[in-house]
N, C-alpha and C positions, 0 to 999 in steps of 0.2 A: 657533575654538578647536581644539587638537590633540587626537589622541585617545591618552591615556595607555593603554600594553601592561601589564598586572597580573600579576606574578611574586608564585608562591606562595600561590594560592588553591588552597584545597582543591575537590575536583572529585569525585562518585563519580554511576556509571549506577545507576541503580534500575529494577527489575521494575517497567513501570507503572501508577500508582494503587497503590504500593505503597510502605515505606520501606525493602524490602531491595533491597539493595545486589546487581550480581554481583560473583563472584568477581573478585578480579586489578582493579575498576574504581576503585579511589579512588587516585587521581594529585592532582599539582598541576600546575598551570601552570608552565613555562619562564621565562625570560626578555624570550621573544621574544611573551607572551600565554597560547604555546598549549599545547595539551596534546592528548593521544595513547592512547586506550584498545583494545587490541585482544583478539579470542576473541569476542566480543560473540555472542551466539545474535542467528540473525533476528527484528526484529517494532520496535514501537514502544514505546520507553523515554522514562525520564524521565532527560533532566539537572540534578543537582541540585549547590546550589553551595552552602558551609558558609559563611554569612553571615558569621560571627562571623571568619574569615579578610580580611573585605574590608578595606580601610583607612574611617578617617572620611571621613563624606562621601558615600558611596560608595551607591547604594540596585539594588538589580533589582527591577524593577517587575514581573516574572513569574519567579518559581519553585516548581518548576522547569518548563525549558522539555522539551519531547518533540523526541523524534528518531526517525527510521527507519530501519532497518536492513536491508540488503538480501543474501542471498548473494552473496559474494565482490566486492561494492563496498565504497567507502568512503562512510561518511557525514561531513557537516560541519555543525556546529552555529556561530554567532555567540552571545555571550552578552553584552550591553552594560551596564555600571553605569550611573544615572542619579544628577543631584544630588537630583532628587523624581521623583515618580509621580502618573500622572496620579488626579485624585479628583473628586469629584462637589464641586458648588458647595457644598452643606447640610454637609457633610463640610468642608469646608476652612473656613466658618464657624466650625464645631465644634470646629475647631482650636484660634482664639482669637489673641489679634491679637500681630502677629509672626512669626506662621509663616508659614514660604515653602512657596506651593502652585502645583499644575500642575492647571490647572482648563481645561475646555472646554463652550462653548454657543455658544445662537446668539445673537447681536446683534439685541436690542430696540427699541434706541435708538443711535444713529452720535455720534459727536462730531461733528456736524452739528447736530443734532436739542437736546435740553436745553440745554446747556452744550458749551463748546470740549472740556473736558476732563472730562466725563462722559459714560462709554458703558455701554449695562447688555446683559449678558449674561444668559442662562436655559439651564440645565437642566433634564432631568426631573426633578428634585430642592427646585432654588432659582430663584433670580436674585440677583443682585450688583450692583452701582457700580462700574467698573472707572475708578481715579479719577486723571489724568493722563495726559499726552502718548501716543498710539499711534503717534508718529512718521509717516514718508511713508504707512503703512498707514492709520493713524485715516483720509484723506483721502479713499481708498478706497472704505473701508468700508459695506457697504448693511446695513438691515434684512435679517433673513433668513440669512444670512453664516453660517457656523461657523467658530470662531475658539477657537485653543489659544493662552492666556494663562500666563506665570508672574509673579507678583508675594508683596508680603507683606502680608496680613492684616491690615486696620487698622480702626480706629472714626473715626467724627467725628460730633461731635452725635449720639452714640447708633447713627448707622448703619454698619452694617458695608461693607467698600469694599476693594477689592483697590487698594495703592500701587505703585510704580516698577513698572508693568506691560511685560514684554516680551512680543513677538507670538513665537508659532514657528511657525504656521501659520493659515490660511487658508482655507477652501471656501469660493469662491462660490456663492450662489445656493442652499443646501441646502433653504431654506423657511425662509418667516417663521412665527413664533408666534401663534395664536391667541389674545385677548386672554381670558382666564379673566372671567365673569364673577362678580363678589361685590357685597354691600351697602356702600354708605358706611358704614352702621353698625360694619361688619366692620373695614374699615379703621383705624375708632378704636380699635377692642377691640384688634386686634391692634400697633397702634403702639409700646403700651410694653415689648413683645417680640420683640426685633429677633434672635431667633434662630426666629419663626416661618417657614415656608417662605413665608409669602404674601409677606414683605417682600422688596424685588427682584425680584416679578413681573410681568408686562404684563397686566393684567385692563383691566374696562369696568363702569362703575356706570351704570346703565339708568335714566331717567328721573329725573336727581337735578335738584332745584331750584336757582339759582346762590339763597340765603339770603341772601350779605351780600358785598358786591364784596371787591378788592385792598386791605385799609387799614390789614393787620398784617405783620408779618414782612418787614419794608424795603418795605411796599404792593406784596408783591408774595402774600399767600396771600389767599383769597378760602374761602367755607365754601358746602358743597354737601352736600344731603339728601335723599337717596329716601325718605324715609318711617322710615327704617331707624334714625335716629340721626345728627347733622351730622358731618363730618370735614373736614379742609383739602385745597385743593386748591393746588399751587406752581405758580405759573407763572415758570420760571428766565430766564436771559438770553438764551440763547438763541433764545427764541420773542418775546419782545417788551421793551418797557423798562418799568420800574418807575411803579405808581402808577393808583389804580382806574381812572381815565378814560384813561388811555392802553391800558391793555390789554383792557379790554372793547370801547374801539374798535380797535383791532388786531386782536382778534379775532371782532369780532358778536356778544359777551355780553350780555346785559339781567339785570338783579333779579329776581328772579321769575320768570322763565323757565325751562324742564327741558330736560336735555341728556341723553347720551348720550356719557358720558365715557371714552377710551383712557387707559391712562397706567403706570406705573411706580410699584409703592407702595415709600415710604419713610417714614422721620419723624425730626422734629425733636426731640430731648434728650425722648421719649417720646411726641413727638405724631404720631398716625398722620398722611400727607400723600399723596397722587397726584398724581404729576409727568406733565401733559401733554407728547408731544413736539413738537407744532407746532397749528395749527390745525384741522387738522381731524379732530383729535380731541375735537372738540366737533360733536355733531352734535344740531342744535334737533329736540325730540320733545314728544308731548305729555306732560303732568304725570299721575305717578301719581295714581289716586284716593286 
């Protein structure tokens, strides 16, 4: 995509941390983008750019931006409009479904891992479903990863989920996420409120019991209890095929037996759920007392 030159923005230096203007500095822009303040006293100012000039569309994710000024050099500033800014996962949530957001975390879960086309990101903030195709990148993709995402804001069955996601960027390897620990209990509380932070996280429920295999939810959710209160546990396509005896043996499950469970909370049309991403996030422990 080309980079459009912006004629006729308004443009003025400010005393910094401050809104006065100096003298002789509120210019606009050319044709050609640029613009030209001269007299300027030495030290470091602020450029500041009258929003309400830009066209639709048009966003600056920092203003204004600082500059320095030196005797008898020139300085030069770049000043770039953006279509969005970057925001925090909770924040872009908060948005509300439809809005186009620029969100960054680390990768939880690969479209490897759940689903072909479910990948969850975390912030310090959230965690999300980032829900379709990541292209040649999805293929890539490890645990760990930081990854600058745009997409728009959507629900399904109650859970929130970033649609038509593009990649802009990349860090390999920045560190994977610590799995938060909470109660099964928690997870049920928290299911019918899908604007809580927990939802979209990578946590671990400690010593939860398997209660009742695979025999709801297309046979594929199973119900798990630490003591705390029972919640669902999903085991998606990814990890194995549908239907109690197929997945407990895929995975080493028994009834009655206590785990130690990884996973991604979600939930179904209000039901809290934790999405394992493969097997061995199930790990045999003893049963709480």
């Amino acid at each position: 995509m080309g980079i459009a030159l912006l004629e006729g923005i308004r443009i003025e230096i400010r005393d910094r941390g401050t809104p006065r203007a100096f003298a002789g500095s509120q210019v606009q822009t050319g044709g050609d983008g640029r613009f030209e303040v001269t007299a300027l006293p030495p030290g470091t100012h602020d450029v500041w750019v009258d929003e309400t000039s830009l066209p639709e569309g048009v966003l600056l994710c920092q203003n204004p931006r600082r500059v320095s000024v030196y005797r008898l050099q020139v300085a030069a500033v770049e000043i770039v409009g953006e279509p969005v800014c970057l925001i925090s996962i909770q924040e872009a949530k908060d948005a509300g479904v439809g809005t186009f957001v620029n969100v960054q975390g680390i990768v939880t879960a690969t479209p490897a891992d759940i689903r072909s086309d479910y990948t969850y990101v975390q912030d310090g903030s959230a965690g999300i479903r980032v829900f379709g195709s990541l292209g040649a990148v999805g293929g890539d993709l490890q645990r760990g990863d930081r990854i600058t995402l745009t997409g728009e804001i959507g629900i399904f069955n109650d859970d929130w989920q970033l649609t038509g996601p593009s990649v802009d960027d990349v860090e390999v390897g920045a560190g994977e996420v610590a799995p938060q620990a909470v109660a099964s209990g928690t997870i049920a509380e928290v299911g019918p409120d899908n604007r809580n932070p927990l939802q979209g996280r990578l946590v671990v429920v400690r010593g939860a019991e398997l209660v009742r295999g695979f025999t709801s939810g297309g046979n594929r959710n199973g119900l798990i209890d630490d003591g705390s209160g029972a919640t669902e546990v999903r085991i998606e396509t990814g990890i194995s095929g549908s239907g109690d005896e197929t997945i407990r043996g895929n995975l080493g499950l028994e009834i009655g037996a206590c785990y130690d469970i990884t996973g991604v909370i979600g939930n179904f049309r209000g039901t809290g759920q934790l999405f394992p991403r493969d097997g061995s996030d199930f790990v045999e422990v003893a049963c709480n007392d």
